[in-house]
C-alpha positions in Angstrom: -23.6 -27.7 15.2 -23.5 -23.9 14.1 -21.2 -23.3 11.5 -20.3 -19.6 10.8 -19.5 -18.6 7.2 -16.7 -15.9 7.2 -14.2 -13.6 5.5 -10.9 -15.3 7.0 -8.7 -14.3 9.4 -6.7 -11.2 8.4 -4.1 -8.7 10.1 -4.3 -10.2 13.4 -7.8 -10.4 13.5 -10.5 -13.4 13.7 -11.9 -11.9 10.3 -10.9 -8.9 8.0 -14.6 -8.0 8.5 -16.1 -6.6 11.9 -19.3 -7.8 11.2 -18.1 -11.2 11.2 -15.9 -11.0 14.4 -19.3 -9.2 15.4 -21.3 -12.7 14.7 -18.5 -14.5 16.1 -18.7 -12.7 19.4 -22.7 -13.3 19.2 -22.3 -16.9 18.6 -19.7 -17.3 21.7 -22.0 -15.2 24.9 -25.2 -17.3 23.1 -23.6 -20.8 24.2 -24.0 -22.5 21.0 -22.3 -25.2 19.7 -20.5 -23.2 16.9 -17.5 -23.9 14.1 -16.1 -21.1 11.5 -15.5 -22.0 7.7 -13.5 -19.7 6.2 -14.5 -18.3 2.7 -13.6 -15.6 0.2 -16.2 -15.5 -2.1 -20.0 -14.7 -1.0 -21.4 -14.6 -4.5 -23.5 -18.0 -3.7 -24.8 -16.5 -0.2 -28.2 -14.8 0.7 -27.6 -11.0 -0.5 -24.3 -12.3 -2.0 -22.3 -11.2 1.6 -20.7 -12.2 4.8 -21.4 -13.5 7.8 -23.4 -16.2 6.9 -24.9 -18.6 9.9 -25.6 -22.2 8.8 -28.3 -23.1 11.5 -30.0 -27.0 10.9 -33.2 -25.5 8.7 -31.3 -22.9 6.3 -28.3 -20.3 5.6 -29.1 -16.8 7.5 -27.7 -14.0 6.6 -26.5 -10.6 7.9 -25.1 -10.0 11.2 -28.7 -8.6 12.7 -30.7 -11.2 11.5 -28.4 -13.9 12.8 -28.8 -11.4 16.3 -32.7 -12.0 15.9 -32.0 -15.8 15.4 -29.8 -15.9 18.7 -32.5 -14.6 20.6 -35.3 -16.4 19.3 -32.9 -19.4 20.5 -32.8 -17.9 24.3 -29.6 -15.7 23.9 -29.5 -12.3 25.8 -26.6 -9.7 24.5 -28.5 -7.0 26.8 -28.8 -8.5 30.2 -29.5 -6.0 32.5 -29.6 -2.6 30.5 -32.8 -0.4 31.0 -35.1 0.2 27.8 -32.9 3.4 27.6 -29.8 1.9 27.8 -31.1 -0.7 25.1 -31.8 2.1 22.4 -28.7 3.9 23.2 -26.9 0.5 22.4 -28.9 0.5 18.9 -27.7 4.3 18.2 -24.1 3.4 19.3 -24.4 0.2 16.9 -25.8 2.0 14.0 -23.5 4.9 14.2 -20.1 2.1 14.3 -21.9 0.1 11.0 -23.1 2.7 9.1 -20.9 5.3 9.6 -17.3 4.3 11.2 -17.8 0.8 9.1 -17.5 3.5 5.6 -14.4 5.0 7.0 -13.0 1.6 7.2 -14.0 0.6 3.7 -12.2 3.7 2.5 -9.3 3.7 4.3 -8.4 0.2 3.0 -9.6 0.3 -0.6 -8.9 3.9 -1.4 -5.2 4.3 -0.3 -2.9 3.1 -2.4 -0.4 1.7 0.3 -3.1 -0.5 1.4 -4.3 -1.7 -1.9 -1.2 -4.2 -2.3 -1.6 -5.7 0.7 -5.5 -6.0 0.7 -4.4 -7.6 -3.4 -2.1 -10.2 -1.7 -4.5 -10.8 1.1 -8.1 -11.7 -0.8 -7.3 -12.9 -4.8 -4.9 -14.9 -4.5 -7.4 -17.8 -5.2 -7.8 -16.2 -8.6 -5.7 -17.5 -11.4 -3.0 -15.3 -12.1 -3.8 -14.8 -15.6 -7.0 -12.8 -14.9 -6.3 -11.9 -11.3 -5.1 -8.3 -11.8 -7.9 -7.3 -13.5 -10.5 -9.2 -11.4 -8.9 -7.1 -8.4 -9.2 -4.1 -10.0 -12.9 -4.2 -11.1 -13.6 -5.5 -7.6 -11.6 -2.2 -6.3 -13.7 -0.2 -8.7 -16.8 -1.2 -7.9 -15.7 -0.9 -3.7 -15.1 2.7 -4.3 -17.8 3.6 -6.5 -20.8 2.4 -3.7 -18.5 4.0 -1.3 -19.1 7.6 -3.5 -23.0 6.1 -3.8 -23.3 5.7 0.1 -21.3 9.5 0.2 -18.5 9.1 2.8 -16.5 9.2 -0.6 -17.6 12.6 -1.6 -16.0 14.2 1.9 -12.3 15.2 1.7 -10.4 13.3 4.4 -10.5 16.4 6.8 -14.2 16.4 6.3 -14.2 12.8 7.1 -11.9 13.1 9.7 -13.7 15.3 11.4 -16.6 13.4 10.8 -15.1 10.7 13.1 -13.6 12.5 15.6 -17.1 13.6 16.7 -18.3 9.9 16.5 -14.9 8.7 18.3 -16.1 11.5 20.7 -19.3 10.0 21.9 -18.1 6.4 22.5 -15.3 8.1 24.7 -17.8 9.7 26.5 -19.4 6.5 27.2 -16.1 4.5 28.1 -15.2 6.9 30.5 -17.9 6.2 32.8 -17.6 2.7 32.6 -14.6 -0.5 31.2 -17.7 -1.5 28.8 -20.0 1.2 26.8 -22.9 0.5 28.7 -21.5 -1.0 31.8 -19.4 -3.1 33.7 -19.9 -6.0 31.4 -20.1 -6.5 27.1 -23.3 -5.7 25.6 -24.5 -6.1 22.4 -22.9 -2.6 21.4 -19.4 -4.0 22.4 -20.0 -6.8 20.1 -20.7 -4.5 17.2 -18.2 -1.1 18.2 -15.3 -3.2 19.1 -14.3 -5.0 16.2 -15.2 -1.5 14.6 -12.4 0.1 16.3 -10.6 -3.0 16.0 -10.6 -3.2 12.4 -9.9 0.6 11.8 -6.3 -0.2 14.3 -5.8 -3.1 12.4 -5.6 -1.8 8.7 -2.0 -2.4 7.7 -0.7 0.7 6.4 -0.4 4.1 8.7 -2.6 6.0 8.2 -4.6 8.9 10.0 -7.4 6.7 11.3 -5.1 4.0 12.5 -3.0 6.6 14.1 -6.1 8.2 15.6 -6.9 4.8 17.6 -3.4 3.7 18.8 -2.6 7.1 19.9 -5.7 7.0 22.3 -5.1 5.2 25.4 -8.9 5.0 26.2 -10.0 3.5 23.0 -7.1 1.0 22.4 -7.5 -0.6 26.0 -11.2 -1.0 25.5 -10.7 -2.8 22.1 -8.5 -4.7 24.1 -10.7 -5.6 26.9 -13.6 -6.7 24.4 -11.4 -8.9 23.0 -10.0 -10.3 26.0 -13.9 -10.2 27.8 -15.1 -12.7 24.5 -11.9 -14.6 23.1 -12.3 -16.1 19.8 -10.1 -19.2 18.9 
């Protein structure tokens, strides 16, 4: 059996991170045999993050490589989209991971609402003694390769904006069809839902969570991919 190394579940969600509700989501259209184990602390793992797939032969990291795994394997997150349709999908996927993904990152670890809960949430496995300043060197060092990546640098109407245009362009998308590239999840749902799904979920109010639940269009599709690919 597969056995799916994740951040836990976290504000209603399979996992506080999208890429592992991502993997999860590739793991359940591939038809594998698949459990989760539930971790907090990738330091040990291949490039020292989450998801991790433990297949028979090793530990494979990163959301797209465990993708390339699936395939190899016989899965098919594609079925039926044109070669166009298929780089589209990569554009849409790249724009939700590294861009909207950033937002995320920021809205969580940067506003000071959040931080308590995201405190309460991931270290309390740390003894108490050195757990406040554990946290806050972990916050630290969040924020400073957000400012190294550069969504950091952008005031929040610049990023704002920023997203609205992206927010834009999967719209466009959804209005032609109840999935982004049809009738039917895609590899693109897989990676954009839990996107949109993790930037509803953050548990404070805050412009970009107001931004999704306010839009009809967006918050039924997050619904529907969840619904379409149910997690347990």
């Amino acid at each position: 059996m597969l056995t799916l190394l994740t951040y836990p579940s976290a504000f209603g969600l399979f996992s506080a991170s999208p890429f592992c509700v991502k993997t999860a989501y590739m793991l359940q259209k591939s038809g594998q045999n698949w459990q989760r184990s539930d971790m907090l602390d990738p330091r040990k793992m291949p490039h020292q993050k989450l998801p991790v797939l433990r297949t028979p032969e090793r530990l494979l990291p990163d959301s797209d490589l465990i993708r390339d795994w699936l395939e190899a394997q016989g899965a098919d997150f594609d079925t039926g989209l044109s070669d166009v349709q298929k780089a589209q999908s990569r554009a849409l996927i790249r724009m939700a991971e590294e861009h909207l993904y950033f937002q995320i990152v920021l809205d969580r670890w940067g506003n000071d609402d959040v931080w308590p809960i995201l405190y309460d949430t991931f270290f309390t496995g740390i003894p108490a003694l050195i757990r406040r300043p554990v946290s806050n060197s972990v916050r630290k060092s969040v924020l400073k390769g957000i400012v190294t990546q550069g969504i950091g640098r952008f005031s929040l109407a610049e990023r704002l904006d920023r997203v609205e245009r992206d927010l834009e362009a999967i719209s466009a998308y959804l209005w032609q069809s109840s999935f982004l590239l049809g009738d039917h999840p895609t590899a693109a749902d897989m990676s954009v839902g839990p996107i949109l799904a993790a930037m509803r979920a953050t548990p404070a109010d805050t412009p970009l969570t107001r931004r999704i639940k306010q839009d009809n269009l967006l918050n039924s599709y997050i619904d529907r991919v969840e619904q379409a690919i149910p997690l347990s």
